[in-house]
C-alpha positions in Angstrom: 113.3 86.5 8.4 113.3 90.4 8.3 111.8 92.0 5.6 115.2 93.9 4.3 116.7 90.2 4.0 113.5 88.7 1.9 113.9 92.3 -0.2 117.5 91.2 -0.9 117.3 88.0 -1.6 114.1 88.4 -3.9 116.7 90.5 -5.9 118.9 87.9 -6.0 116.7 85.4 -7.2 115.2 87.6 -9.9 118.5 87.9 -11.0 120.5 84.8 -10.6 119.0 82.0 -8.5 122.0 79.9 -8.7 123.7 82.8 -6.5 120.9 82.4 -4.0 121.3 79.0 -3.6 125.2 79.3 -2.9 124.1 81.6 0.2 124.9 80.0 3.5 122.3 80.4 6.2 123.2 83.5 7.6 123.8 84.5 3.8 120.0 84.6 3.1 119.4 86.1 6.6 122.0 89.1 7.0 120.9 92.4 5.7 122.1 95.9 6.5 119.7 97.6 8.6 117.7 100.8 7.9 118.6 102.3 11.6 121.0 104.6 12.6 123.7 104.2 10.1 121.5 104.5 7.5 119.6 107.4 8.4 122.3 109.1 9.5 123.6 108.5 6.3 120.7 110.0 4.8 121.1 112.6 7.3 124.7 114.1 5.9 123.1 114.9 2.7 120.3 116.7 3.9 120.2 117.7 7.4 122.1 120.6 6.8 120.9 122.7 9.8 121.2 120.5 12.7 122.5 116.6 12.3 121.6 114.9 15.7 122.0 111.4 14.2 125.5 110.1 14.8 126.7 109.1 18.3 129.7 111.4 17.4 131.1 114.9 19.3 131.5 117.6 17.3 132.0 121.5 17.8 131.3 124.4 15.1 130.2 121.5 13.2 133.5 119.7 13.4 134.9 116.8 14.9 136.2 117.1 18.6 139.5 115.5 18.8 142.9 115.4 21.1 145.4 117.5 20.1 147.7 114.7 21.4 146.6 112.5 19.1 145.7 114.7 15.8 149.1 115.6 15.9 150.5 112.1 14.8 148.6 112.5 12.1 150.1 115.5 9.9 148.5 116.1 6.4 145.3 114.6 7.5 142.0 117.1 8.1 140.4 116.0 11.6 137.2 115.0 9.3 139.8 112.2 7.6 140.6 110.5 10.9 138.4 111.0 13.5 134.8 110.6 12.2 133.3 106.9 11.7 133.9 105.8 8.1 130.9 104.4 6.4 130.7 101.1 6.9 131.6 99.3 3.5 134.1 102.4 3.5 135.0 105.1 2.3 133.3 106.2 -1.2 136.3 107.7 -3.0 138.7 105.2 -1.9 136.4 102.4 -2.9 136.2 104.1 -6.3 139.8 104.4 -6.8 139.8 100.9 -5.6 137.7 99.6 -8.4 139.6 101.8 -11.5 142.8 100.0 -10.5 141.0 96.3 -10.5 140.1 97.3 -14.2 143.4 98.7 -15.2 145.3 96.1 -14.1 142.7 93.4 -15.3 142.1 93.8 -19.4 141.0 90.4 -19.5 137.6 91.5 -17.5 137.0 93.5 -20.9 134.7 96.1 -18.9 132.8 93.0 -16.6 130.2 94.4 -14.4 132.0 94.5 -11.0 130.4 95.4 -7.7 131.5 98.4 -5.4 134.8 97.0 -3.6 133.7 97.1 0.3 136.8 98.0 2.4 137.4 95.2 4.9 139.9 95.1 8.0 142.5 93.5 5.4 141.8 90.0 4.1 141.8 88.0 6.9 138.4 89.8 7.4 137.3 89.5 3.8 137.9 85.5 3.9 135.9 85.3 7.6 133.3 87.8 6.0 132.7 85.6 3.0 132.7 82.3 5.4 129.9 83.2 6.9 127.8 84.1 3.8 128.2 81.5 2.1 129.6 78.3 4.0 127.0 76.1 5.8 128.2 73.2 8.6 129.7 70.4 6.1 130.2 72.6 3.1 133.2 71.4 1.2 135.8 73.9 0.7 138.8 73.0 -2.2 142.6 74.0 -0.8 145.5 73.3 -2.7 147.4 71.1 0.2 150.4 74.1 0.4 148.1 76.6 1.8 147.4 79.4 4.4 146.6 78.0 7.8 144.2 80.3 8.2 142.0 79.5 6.4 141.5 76.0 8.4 140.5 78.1 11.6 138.0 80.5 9.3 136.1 77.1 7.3 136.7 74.5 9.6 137.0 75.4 13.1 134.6 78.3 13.0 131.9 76.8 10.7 132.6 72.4 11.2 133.4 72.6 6.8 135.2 70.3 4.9 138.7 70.8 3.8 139.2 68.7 0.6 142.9 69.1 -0.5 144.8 68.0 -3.6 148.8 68.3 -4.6 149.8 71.9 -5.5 151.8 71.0 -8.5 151.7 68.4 -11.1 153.5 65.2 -10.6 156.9 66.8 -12.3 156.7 69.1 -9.5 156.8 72.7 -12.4 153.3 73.6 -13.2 150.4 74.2 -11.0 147.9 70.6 -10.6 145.1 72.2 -12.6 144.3 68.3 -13.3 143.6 67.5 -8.9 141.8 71.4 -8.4 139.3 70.2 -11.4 138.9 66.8 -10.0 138.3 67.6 -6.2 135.9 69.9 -7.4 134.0 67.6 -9.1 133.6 65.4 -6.2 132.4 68.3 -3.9 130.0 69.3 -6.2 128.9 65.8 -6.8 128.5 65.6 -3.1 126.6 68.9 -2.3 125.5 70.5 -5.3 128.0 73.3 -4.9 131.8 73.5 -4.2 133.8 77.0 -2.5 137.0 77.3 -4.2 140.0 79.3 -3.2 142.8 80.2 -5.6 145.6 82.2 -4.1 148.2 83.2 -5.9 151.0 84.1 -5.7 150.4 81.2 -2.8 151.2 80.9 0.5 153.7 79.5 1.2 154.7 78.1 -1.9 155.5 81.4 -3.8 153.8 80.4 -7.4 151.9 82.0 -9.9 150.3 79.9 -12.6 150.9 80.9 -16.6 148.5 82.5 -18.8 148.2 79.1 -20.1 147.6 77.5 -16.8 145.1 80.2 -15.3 143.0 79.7 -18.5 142.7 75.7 -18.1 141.5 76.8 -14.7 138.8 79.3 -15.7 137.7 76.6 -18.7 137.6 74.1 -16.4 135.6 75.8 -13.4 133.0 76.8 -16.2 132.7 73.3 -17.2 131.8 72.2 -13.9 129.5 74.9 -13.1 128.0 75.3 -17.0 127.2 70.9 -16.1 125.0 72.1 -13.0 127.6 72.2 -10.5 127.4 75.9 -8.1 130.6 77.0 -7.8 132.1 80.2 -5.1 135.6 80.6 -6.4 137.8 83.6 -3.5 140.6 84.8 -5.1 142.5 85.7 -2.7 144.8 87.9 -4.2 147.1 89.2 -1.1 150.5 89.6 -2.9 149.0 90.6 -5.7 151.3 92.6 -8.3 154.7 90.9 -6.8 156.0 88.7 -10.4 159.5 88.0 -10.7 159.6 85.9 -14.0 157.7 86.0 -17.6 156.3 82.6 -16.6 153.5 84.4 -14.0 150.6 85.4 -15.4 150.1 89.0 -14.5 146.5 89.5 -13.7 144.3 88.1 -11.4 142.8 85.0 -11.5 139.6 86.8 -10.7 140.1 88.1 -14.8 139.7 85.0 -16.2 136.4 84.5 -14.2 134.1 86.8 -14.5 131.2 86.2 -16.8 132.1 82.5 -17.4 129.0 81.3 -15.7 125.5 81.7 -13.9 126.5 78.8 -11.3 129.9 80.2 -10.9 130.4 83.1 -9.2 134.1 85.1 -8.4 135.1 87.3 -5.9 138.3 88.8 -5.2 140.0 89.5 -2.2 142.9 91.9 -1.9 144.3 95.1 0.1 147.5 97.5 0.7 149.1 95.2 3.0 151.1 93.1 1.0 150.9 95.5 -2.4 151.5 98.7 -0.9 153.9 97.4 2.3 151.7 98.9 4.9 150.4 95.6 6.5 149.4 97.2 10.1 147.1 100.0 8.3 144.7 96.8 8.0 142.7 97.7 4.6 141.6 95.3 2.5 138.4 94.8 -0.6 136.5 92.3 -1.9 135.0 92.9 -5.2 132.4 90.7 -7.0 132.4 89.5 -10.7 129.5 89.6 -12.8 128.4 86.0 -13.5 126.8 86.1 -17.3 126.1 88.0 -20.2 123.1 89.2 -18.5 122.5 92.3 -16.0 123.8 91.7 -12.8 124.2 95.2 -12.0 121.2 94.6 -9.1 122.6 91.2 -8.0 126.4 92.5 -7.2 124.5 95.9 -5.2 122.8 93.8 -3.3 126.0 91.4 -2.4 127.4 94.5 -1.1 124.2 95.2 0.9 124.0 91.7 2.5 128.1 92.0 3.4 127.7 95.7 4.5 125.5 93.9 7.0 127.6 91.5 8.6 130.3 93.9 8.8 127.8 96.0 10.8 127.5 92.8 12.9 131.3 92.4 13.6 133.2 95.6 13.4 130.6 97.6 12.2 133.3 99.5 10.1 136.8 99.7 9.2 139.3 102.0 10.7 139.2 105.6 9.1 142.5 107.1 9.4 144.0 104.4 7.6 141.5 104.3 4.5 142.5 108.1 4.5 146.0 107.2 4.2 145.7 104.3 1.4 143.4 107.1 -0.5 145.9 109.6 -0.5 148.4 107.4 -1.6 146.5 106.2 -4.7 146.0 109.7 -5.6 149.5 110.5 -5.2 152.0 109.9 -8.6 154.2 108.6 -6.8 152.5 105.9 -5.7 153.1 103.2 -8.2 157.3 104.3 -8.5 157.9 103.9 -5.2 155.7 100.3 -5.4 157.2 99.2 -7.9 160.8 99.9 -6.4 160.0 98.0 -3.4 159.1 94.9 -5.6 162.1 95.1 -7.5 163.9 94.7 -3.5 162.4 91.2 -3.4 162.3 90.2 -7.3 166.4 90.6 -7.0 166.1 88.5 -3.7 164.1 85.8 -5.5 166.2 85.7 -8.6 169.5 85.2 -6.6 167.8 82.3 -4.7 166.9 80.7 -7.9 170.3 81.0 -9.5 171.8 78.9 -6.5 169.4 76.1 -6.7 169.9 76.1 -10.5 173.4 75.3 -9.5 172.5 72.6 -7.9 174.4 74.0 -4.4 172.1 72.1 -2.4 170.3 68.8 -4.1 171.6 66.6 -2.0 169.4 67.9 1.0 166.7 69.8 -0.5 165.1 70.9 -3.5 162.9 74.0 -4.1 159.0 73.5 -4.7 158.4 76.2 -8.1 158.2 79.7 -6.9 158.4 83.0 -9.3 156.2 85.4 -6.8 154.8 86.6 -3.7 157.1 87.0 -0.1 158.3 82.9 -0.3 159.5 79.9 -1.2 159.8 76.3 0.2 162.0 73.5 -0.3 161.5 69.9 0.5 163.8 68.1 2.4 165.5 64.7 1.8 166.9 63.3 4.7 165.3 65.1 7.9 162.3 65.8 10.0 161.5 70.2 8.6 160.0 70.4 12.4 163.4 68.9 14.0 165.3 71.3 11.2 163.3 74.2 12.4 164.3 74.1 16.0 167.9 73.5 14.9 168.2 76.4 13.2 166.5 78.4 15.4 168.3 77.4 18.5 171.6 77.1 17.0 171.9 79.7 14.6 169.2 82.1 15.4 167.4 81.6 12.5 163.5 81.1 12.2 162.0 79.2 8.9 158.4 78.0 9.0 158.2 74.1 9.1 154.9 73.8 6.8 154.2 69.8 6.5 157.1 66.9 8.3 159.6 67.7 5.0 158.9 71.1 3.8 159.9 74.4 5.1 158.6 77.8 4.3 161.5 80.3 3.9 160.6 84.5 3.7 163.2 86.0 1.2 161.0 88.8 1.9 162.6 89.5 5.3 166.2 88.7 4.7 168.5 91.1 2.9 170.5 90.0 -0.3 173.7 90.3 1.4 172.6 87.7 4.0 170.6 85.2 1.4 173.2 83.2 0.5 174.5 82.4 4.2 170.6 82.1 5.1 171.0 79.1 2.9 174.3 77.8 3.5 173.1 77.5 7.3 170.2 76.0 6.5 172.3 73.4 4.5 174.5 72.8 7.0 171.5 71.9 10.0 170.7 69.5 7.3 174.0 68.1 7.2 174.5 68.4 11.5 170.7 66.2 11.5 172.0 64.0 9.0 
């Protein structure tokens, strides 16, 4: 093992050994090495007559660039888009980053947080966080509506276990706090430790537990991991900010766990793709939670230090023009307006699709699973094959729906205009009906 890595993870132990032992393999080995990025680091700040450090052309001290391409990219200094960014990103964005976790999370009441490290949007967050702390045979705990990705990222990639329990509870309205609780048990029975993942508002489902239910949650995580039980919980928070009704909660699960536990440790995953519409600009955080009353300060740097690595080892950093876009849309005041008018788009979408099922248009074929957020909802079917439905309705009618298990479907509101909802529906109805 390098010397770097036993540095790191002698911080981690001093600090919280049950984090150490959550580290996978390449966890306790990664480390960020003290070469060229970090002395060319060192470098900017003091090699202010000649910098011969980074593999990067400059002239009069500048960046070189095409005019054919610097022109797509009005408003933007050639230092914003053409240089490497650093590689957990860029410093002011990652700041700004970390003043709107704790604005729009009270309920951390001033938690120690790490740094958020810029990723190449979440799908790189979950992979990055695979990798440091899932191990061959790991159990990780999945709703059974989830994303398929994350069967590719645990189990393909790294042979895990994905243990699954029913979404919602058996009246089919409130999120099955009862099956997450008990699955986790058994994992951590099993191995000692347990990797949870919470997304919500989920995908596909569209739901968004209560204050009430997100509490039972974090009370009964802490019970697990306060009985001995090591617990990584990813909140994977990608369509964060999009609630429709007073039922969601509307603050990250990632809120109501920091500090609950030393064997339980949070981290949240989230990005301007979904909350800020800009899904190809590919920037995304993760941010971890201090575990305990104690000082953690050390242990949540050094988190950062051991991920800053492996994203050194993959894509060594994200892309730089489009951190410099997201950072000059946080500072802008029109930032959050024009946000929230895009949500209110869908939330008028949502609440129309709720309003016919209430009326009871289409019982007889299918029934929606509870949804008050996010991009989607699904309904079950009664009396076809969703896979069967799916090609119908694609073939026929030109419509595409995600078939999600053989009787559910996955339908994005998100995409469909409110003129067009209620025939989206009526179509679907009628395949039904044509199947039938």
């Amino acid at each position: 093992m390098h010397e770097i890595a036993k540095r790191l993870n002698d911080n981690i132990q001093k600090v919280n050994p049950s984090v150490y032992d959550m580290l996978s393999e390449i966890g306790r080995d990664i480390y960020m090495p003290e070469g060229i990025v970090t002395q060319g680091n060192e470098a900017k700040q003091k090699a202010t007559k000649f910098n011969a450090t980074i593999g990067i052309a400059t002239a009069n001290k500048r960046p070189m660039y095409l005019k054919s391409i610097y022109s797509n990219f009005a408003g933007f200094t050639p230092e914003e888009v053409f240089p490497y960014a650093n590689t957990p990103g860029v410093a002011d964005l990652r700041t700004l980053w970390k003043e709107k976790i704790y604005k729009e999370g009270p309920t951390l009441n001033g938690a120690q947080l790490s740094n958020p490290i810029v990723t190449s949007a979440l799908t790189h967050g979950i992979s990055l966080l695979s990798e440091m702390f899932c191990d061959r045979g790991d159990y990780v705990v999945l709703p059974d509506m989830f994303w398929e990705n994350y069967t590719l990222t645990f189990a393909v990639k790294l042979k895990a276990n994905l243990v699954t329990y029913k979404t919602f509870d058996e009246d089919n309205k409130l999120f099955n706090v009862k099956g997450l609780l008990e699955e986790t048990t058994k994992a951590v029975a099993s191995k000692g430790k347990a990797i949870v993942i919470l997304n919500f508002p989920n995908n596909p489902s569209g739901y968004t537990p209560s204050v009430k239910e997100m509490q039972e949650i974090s009370d009964g995580l802490a019970e697990i991991a306060n009985g001995g039980g090591k617990i990584l919980v990813i909140i994977d928070d990608a369509y964060f900010g999009l609630f429709f009704t007073d039922h969601c909660a509307k603050e990250s699960m990632f809120s109501y766990l920091a500090k609950r536990s030393p064997n339980l440790l949070a981290v949240k995953l989230d990005g301007i793709t979904k909350e800020g519409f800009a899904w190809g600009l590919r920037v995304g955080f993760m941010t971890f939670a201090q575990t305990c009353d104690n000082d953690e300060q050390m242990l949540l740097s050094t988190l950062e230090a051991k991920v800053t690595g492996l994203i050194r080892a993959t894509v060594s950093n994200s892309p730089h023009p489009s951190q410099s876009a997201v950072l000059h849309a946080l500072k802008s005041p029109d930032f959050e307006k024009e946000r929230e008018a895009c949500n209110q788009i869908i939330k008028e979408r949502a609440l129309m699709i709720d309003n016919m099922f209430k009326a009871g248009k289409y019982d007889d074929e299918f029934i929606p699973y509870p949804f008050n957020s996010g991009y989607f909802m699904c309904v079950k079917l009664k009396n076809c094959n969703s896979e069967e439905l799916r090609t119908l309705l694609l073939n026929n009618y030109q419509i595409g729906v995600i078939s999600t298990s053989t009787t559910d479907i996955r339908v994005a509101f998100s995409s469909v205009d409110i003129e067009h909802i209620e025939e989206l529906y009526d179509t679907i109805y009628k395949a039904c009906k044509e199947i039938k």
